[in-house]
N, C-alpha and C positions, 0 to 999 in steps of 0.2 A: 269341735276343734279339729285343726288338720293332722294325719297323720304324723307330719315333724313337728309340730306342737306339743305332740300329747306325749311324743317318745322321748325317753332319757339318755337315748343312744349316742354315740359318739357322733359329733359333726365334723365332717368332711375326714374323716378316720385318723386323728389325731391323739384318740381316747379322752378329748375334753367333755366332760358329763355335766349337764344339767340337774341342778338340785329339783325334783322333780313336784316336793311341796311348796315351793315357789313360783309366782309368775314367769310362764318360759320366755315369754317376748320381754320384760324388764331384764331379765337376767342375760339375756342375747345382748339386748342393747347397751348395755350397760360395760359386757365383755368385747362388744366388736367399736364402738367407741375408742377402745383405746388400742385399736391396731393401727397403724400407719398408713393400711390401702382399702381401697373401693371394695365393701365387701356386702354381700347382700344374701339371703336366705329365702326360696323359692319351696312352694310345698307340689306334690303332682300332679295339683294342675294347674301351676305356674304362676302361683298367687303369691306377693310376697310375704315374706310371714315375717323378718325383720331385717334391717339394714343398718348401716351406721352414717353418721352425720357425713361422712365423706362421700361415702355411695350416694348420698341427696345431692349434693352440691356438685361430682362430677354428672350427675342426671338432668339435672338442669344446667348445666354447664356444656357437656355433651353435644344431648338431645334435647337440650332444650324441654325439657318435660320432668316434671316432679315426681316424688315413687310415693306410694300410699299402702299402709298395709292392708292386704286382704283381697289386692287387685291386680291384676298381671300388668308386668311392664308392655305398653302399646306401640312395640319396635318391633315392625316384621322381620328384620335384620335379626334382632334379636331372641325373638320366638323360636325362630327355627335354628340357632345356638343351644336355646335352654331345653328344646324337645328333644335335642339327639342327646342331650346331659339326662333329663330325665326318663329317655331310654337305656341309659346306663353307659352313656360312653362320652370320655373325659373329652372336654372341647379347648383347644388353643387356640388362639387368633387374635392377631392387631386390627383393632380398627383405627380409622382414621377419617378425615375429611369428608369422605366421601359418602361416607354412612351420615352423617350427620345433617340436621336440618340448616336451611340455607339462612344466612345472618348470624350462626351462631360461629365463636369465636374459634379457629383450627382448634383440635386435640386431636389425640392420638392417645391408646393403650393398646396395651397387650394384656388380654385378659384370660381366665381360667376356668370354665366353668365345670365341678366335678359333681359327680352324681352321691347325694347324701344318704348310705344305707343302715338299718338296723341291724339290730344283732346278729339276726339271721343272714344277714347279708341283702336282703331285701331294698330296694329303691326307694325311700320316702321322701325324695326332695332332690335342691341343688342348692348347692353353696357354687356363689360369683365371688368370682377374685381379681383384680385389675391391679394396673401399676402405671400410673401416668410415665409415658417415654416420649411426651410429646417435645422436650429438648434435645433427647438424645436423637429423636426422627430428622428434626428441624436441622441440627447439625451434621448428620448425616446428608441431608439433601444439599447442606449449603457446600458441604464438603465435596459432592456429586457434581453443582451447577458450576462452582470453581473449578474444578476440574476439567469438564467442559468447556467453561469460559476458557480456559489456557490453552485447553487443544484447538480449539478452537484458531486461538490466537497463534501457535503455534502454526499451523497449518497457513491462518493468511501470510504470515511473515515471509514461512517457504515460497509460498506464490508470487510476493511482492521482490521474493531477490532477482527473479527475471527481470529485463532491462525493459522488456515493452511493459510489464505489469505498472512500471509509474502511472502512467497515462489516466489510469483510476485508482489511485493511491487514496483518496481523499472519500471519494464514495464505499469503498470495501472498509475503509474503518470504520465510515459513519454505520452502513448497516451490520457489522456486527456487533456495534458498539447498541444500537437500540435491538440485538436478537437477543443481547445476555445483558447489562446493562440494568439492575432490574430498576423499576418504574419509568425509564423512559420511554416516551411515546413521539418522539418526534427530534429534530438534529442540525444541527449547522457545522459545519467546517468553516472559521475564518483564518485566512492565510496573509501572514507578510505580505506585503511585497518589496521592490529593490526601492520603492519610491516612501516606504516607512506606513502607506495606509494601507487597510487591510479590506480584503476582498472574498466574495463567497466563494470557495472552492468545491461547495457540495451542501448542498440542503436535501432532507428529508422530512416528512408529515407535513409540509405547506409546500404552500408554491414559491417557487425562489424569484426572489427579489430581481431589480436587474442590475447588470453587474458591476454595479459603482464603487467607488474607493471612499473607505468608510476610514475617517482620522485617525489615527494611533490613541491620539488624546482621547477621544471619544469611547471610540472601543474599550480601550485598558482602564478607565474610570470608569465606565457602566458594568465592567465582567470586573475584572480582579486580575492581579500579576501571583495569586498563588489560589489554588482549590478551593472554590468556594461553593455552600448553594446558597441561591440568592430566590427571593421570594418578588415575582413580581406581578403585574397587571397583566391579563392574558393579553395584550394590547403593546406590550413594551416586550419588543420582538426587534434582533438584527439580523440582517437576513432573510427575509420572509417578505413578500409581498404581502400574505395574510398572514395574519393572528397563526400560532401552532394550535392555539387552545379556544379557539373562540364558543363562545357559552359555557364553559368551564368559570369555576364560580374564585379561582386562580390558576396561576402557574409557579410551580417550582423550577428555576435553571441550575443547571449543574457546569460549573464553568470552570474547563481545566486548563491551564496555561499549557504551552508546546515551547517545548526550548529546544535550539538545535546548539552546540557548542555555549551553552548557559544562556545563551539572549533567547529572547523573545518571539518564536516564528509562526504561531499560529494557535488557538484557540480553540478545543474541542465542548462544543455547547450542545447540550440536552436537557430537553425541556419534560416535567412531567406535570399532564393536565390532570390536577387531584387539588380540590378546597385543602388539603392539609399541606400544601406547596412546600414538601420535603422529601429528600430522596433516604435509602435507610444507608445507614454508614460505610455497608459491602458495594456500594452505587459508586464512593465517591472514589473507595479502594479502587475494583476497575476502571474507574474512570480516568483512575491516575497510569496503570498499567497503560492502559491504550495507549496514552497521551505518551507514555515515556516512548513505550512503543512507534508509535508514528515518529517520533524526535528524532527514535534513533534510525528510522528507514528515512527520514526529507535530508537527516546527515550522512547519509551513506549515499544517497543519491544526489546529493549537493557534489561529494566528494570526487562521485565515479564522474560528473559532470567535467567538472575540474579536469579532472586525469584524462577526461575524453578530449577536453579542450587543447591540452598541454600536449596531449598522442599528436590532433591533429597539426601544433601549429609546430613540434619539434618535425614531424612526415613534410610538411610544407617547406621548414626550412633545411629537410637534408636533401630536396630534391627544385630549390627552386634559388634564384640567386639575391640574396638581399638587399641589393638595390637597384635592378632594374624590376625585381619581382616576376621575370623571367623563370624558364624553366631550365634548370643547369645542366652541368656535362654528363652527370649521370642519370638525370630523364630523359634527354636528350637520347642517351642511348638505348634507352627501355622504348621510348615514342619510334626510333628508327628501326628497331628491330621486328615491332608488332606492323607497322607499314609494310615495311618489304614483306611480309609473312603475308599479308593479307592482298598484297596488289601481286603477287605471284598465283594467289591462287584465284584471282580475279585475271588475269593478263594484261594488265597494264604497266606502267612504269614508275619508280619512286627516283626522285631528286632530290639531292643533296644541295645546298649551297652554302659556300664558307664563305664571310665576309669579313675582309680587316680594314681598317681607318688607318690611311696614308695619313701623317699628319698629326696625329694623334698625341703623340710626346712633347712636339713645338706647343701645341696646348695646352698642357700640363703645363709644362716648362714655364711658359711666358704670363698665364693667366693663373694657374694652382690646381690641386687636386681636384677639388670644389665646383672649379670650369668644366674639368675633364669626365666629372661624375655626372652635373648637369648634360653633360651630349651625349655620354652611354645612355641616360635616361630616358633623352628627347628621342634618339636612334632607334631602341627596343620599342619603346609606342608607337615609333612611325611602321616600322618593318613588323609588328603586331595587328597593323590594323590595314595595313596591304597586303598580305596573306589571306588565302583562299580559307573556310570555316572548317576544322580540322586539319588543318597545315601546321608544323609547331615548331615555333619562334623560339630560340634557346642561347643565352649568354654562356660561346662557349670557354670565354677567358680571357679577361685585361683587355683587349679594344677588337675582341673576333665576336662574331655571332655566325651561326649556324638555321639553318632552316629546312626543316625536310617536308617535301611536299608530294603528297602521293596522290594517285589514279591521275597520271597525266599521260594521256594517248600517245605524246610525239616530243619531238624535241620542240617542235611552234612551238608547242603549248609549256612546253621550259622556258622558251626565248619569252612568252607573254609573259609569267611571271614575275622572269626574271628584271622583264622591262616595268615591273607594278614595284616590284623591290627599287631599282635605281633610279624610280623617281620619286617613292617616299623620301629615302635618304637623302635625294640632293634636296629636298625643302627642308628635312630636320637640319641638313650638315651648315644649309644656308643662315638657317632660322640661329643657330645656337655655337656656332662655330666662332664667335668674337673678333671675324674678319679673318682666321686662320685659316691657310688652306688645306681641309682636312678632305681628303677625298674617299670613297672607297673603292676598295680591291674586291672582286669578287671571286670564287671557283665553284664550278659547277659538276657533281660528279651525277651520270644515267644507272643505276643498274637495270641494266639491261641481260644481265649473265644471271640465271636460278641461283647458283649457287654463291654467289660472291655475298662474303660475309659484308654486317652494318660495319664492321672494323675494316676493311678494304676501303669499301667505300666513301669512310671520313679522309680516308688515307688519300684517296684519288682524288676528292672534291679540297683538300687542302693542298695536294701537289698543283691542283688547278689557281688556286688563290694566289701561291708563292708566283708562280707562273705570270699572271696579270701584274702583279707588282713590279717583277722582272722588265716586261713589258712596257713600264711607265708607268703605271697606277693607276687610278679611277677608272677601272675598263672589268669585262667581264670574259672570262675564259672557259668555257667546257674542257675538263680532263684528254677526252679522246679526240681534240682535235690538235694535241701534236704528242711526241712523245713525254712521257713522265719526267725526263731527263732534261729536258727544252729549258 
């Protein structure tokens, strides 16, 4: 019989004693029975000498392996546990997965193994102690991967506030939706469109489809309008040119609605290739984060969209005229002032030309507003499209237009212009005029002087205008060919 058999000494130093004319292994059994955790009894040379019905069923449970008395447990893991206990030194340690043989179901303990002495204090054995924590582990971890999962999420969100980050809006969710995601192995992004059918925005784990407009009706009847998993054929795939899962004996989809403002705007789909075609309940949780997630970055970027739309058509309408679609008095003078700045340090010359419509009132007057807005129209397209490419055509008020035309060598090369301008106009004035005689006046101002402001300048090319009107009208005048005063 083995040394802890034969002794009546306290086990594992409790002062619990063994009636010692009694069978010691009935009387072990009998008392470890009815403790609550894994406890087992080890003589020195690591034989068991008795266990209880728990100690069996986490051993096969475990390790997969049954315990027998009179034989050492066959875990090298655990041998060299029970050796440093039966050299007299207390052992603490969690096992878990890892230790375990492969197919057998997770567990986790945290186990105790002390060295059992006699009276003398002498080593005769080891008493095992364990305590299943295999849900306290498991919550732990899930509590760990969620937490990750959110920084995670955290983190793309920050990235996604950049304006160029849209651009893969739709692939950065898919892949960290299958990095944390648990049992996904493969992904679609289906997106609205403004035409109501729905199109792939991002496939992962197959090869993506090509890029056709898949019905509303179609889609939203095969997936779901709210969280669903759905169990289907590895074969019954949207989005995929191939199967996600093919030779998979099925597929579970995990199909999350994307709402932007409560409607409808896209569908985040993940598929897992597993015969049990189900995701577990934290799958469907994340899956709903993403989705809120993505919702709320396609609405903030729908929005900024908007606001960028709105920036540029309020910028367009404070600097452009609204019904010739012209460029007004105040581009007009930003366009004149970056000219002369640039033809000065080039040495060439910028021109000015003011133009007013002799006539112009009689038109109004006789035919209506209506008339008069049709020949501003017809006049800024003609004197737009007779202009040299970077010359700029500007509606400078009620029946004047302005034109300033830079890098011109000479005054010829004014006069050429000028001659491309008055014979737009006489074919628009002829074209649209309703037989009234509208002619135009023009003034021409050179700077020719470094320093002379764009405001001088409009000044002299309009004293030139008044000038030709003066004159009789429909004729063209340069400023410096008489005085300001003329």
């Amino acid at each position: 019989m083995s040394p802890l058999a034969a002794d009546d000494a306290a086990l594992g130093g409790d002062g619990t004693q063994v009636d010692q004319h009694a069978p010691v292994e009935a009387q072990l059994r009998t008392m470890l029975d009815t403790v609550g955790a894994t406890i087992a009894l080890f003589d020195l040379e690591g034989q068991l000498v008795a266990f209880n019905r728990l100690a069996q069923q986490r051993a096969l449970g475990f390790y997969g392996l049954p315990l027998e008395i009179g034989r050492s447990f066959p875990n090298p893991v655990f041998q060299i546990d029970l050796r440093r206990a039966l050299a007299g030194e207390t052992v603490e340690v969690r096992r878990g997965p890892e230790s375990r043989e492969p197919g057998v179901q997770p567990y986790w303990v945290e186990m105790r193994i002390v060295p059992v002495r006699d009276a003398d204090g002498g080593v005769v054995g080891a008493c095992y102690h364990s305590v299943d924590v295999t849900a306290a582990v498991l919550r732990e971890r899930e509590e760990e991967r969620a937490a990750g999962f959110r920084r995670a999420l955290l983190e793309l969100t920050r990235d996604l506030l950049a304006p160029e980050a849209a651009a893969d809006l739709h692939e950065r969710v898919l892949d960290l939706a299958l990095r944390h995601v648990s049992g996904a192995t493969s992904g679609r992004v289906l997106v609205k469109g403004a035409d109501g059918a729905y199109r792939v925005a991002a496939v992962r784990g197959s090869e993506p489809a090509p890029s056709t407009a898949l019905p509303a009706s179609l889609v939203e009847a095969r997936l779901s309008a709210a969280t669903a998993v759905l169990a289907h054929r590895p074969d019954d795939v949207f989005g995929a040119a191939e199967p996600p899962c093919a030779g998979a004996a099925g597929r579970a989809t995990l199909s999350v609605p994307v709402r932007v403002s409560g409607a409808l705007a896209a569908f985040l789909v993940l598929d897992a290739c597993d015969e049990r075609v189900e995701f577990p309940a934290r799958a469907v949780e994340d899956g709903e984060l993403l989705a809120a997630q993505l919702g709320a970055l396609l609405q903030r970027i729908a929005l900024e969209d908007a606001l960028r739309a709105e920036r540029v058509r309020l910028e367009y309408l404070a600097h452009h005229d609204p019904l010739t679609g012209l460029p007004n008095r105040a581009l007009l003078g930003e366009r004149l002032a970056l000219t002369l700045a640039r033809d000065r340090r080039e040495g060439v010359l910028t021109a000015l030309f003011v133009i007013d419509l002799d006539g112009f009132k009689a038109l109004n007057d006789h035919y209506g507003h209506a008339a008069g807005d049709e020949l501003l129209v017809a006049v800024g397209r003609a004197l737009h499209g007779a202009v040299r490419a970077g010359d700029t055509v500007a509606r400078w008020g009620g029946d004047e237009f302005a034109i300033v035309a830079g890098a011109v060598t000479d005054r010829e090369a004014v006069r050429t212009v000028a001659d491309h301008l008055h014979q737009a106009l006489a074919e628009a004035l002829n074209a649209n005029a309703h037989g009234v005689d509208v002619r135009a006046s023009t003034g021409v101002a050179i700077a020719d002087d470094a320093s002379l402001a764009p405001e001088a300048l409009l000044h002299q090319a309009d004293l030139a205008m008044y000038r030709a009107k003066r004159d009789g009208g429909g004729r063209l005048a340069f400023f410096d060919e008489a005085p300001p005063s003329a």
